[in-house]
C-alpha positions in Angstrom: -7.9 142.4 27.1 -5.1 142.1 29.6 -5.5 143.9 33.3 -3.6 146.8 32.3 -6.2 147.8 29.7 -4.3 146.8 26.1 -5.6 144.6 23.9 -3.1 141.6 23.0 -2.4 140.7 19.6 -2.1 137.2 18.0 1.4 136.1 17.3 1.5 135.6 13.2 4.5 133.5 13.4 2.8 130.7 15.5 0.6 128.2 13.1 -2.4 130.0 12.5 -4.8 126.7 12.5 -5.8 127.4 16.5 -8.8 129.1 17.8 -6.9 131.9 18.6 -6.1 133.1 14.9 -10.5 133.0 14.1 -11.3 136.1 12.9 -14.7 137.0 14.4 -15.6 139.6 12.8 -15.2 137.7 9.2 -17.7 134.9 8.3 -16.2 131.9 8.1 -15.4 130.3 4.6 -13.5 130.9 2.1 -13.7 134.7 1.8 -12.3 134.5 6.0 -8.5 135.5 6.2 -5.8 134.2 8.7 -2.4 135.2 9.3 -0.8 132.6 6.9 -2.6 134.0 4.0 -1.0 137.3 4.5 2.3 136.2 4.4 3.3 136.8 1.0 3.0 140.9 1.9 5.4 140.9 4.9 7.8 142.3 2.8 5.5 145.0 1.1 7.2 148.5 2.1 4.4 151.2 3.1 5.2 154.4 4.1 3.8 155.4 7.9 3.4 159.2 9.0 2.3 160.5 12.0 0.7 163.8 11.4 1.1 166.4 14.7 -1.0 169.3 13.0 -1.0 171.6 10.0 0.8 175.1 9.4 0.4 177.7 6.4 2.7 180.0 5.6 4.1 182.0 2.9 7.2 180.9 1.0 9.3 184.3 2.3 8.4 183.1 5.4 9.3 179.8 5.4 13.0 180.8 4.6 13.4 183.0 7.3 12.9 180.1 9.8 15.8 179.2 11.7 17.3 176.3 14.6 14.7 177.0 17.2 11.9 178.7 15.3 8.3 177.6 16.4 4.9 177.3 14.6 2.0 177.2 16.0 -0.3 174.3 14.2 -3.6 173.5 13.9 -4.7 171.1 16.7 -4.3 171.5 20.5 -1.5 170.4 23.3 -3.3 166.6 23.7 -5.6 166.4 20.9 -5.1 163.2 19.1 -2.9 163.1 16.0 -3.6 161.3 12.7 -2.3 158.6 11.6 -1.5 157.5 7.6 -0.8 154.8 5.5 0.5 155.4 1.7 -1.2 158.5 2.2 -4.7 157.3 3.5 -5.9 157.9 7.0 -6.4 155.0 9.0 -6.0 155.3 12.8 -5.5 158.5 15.1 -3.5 158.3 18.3 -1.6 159.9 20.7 2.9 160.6 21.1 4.3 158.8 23.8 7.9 158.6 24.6 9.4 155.3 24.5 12.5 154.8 26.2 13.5 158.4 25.4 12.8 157.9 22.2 8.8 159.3 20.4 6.5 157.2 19.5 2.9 156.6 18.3 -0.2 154.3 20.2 -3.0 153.9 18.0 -5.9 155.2 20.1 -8.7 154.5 17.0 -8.7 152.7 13.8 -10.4 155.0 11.0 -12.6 152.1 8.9 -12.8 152.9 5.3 -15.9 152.8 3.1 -14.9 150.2 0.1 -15.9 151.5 -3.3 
């Protein structure tokens, strides 16, 4: 962890046979995974959405919403906002702007139970 509190990531273009690419967490063998192996999914498109809150309404009311209408969702000013891949939730965060521009910081990562 650097001093300003974020965690660095490994670089998955450098060769992945240092010490730095181990994966800790993963027992070492052949079922262990490093960068290089994941290569051939780079290219994979997903599709990322960044969910503020939640709003019902009735159809009649939807049309009537114009440039400037506001709904009020589900979830509070700061509360953290969910985070999906392909659908499935995997990490909650928090909007930041990003040279005047919104973005996303993953706050948590949501680990699924395999089946």
């Amino acid at each position: 962890m650097s001093d300003d509190g974020k965690v660095s990531l490994p670089d998955l273009n450098e060769d992945a046979t240092g010490p730095e690419m181990a994966v800790a967490s993963e027992p070492e063998g052949p079922t262990s995974r490093i960068a290089g192996d994941l290569e051939a999914v780079f290219d994979v498109p997903v599709q990322v959405s960044a969910v503020l809150g939640r709003a019902r309404m009735e159809i009649g009311d939807l049309l009537k919403l114009g440039p400037g209408a506001v709904l009020e969702l589900d979830r509070k000013v700061g509360e953290a906002i969910d985070i999906y891949v392909n659908n499935r939730l995997v990490a909650r965060g928090e909007v930041v702007l990003v040279e005047e521009k919104l973005g996303v910081t993953m706050t948590e990562i949501i680990r699924a139970e395999r089946t």
